[in-house]
N, C-alpha and C positions, 0 to 999 in steps of 0.2 A: 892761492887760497880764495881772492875777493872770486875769479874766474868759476874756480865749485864750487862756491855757495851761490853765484848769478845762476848757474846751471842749475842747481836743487831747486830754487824760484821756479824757474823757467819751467821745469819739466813737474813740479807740481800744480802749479795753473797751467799746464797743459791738458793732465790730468784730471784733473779736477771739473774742468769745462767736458769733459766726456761722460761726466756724469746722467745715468739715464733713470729717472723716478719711474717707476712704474702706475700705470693710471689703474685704480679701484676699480675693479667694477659694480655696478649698483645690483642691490638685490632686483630680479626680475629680469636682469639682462644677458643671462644668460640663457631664458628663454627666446628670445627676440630672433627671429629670422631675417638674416641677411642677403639680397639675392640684386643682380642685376638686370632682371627679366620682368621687366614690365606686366608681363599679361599674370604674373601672380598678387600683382597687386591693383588687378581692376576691377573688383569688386570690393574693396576697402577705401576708405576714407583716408584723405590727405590729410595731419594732422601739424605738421611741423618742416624747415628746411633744416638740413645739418652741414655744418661745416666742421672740418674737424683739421686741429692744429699739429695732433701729435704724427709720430709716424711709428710706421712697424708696427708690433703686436699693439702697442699702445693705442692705434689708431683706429682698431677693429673694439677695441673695448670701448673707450671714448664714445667712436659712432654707435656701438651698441646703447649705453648710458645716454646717450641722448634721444635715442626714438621713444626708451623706456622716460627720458623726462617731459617729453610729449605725448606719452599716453601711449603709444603706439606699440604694435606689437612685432611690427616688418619694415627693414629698414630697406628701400632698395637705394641701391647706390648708383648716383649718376658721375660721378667724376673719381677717378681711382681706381685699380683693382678690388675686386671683393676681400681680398684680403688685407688690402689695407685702406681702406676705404677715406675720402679726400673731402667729399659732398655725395649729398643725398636729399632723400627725402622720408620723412618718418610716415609711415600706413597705422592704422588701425585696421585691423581685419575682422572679419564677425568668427 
């Protein structure tokens, strides 16, 4: 008995640490262009650096919400896949 109720423990705080919040994304950021091509962001303004903590889908909303909390309209991404993007840099474009 003590053995299935350690087990129930166990495999609920197993669980439970799997837990994944899903990040908000901010009004405006889902306009925000994501690209890791340099030459589309050389006529825009450097506005902010981004690091971003989360991962997966999480981590593309994240770095979206963050160029939009720099003002920026293009995030390009230097460290990460565009799709989950790790670090960047926030543009303001005209």
């Amino acid at each position: 008995m003590l053995h299935t109720r350690m087990v129930a423990v166990a495999l609920t705080v197993a669980l439970s640490s799997c837990v994944v919040v899903a990040v908000a994304p901010l009004p405006g950021s889902e306009a925000v262009r994501v690209t890791r091509n340099a030459s589309e962001v050389s006529t825009c303004s450097a506005v902010g650096d981004i690091k971003v903590k989360a991962t997966g889908s999480n981590a593309r909303t994240e770095f979206r919400n963050a160029v939009v909390g720099f003002g920026g309209t293009v995030g390009l991404v230097t460290t990460g896949p565009a799709w989950e993007p790790v670090g960047g840099i926030a543009y303001r474009c005209p």
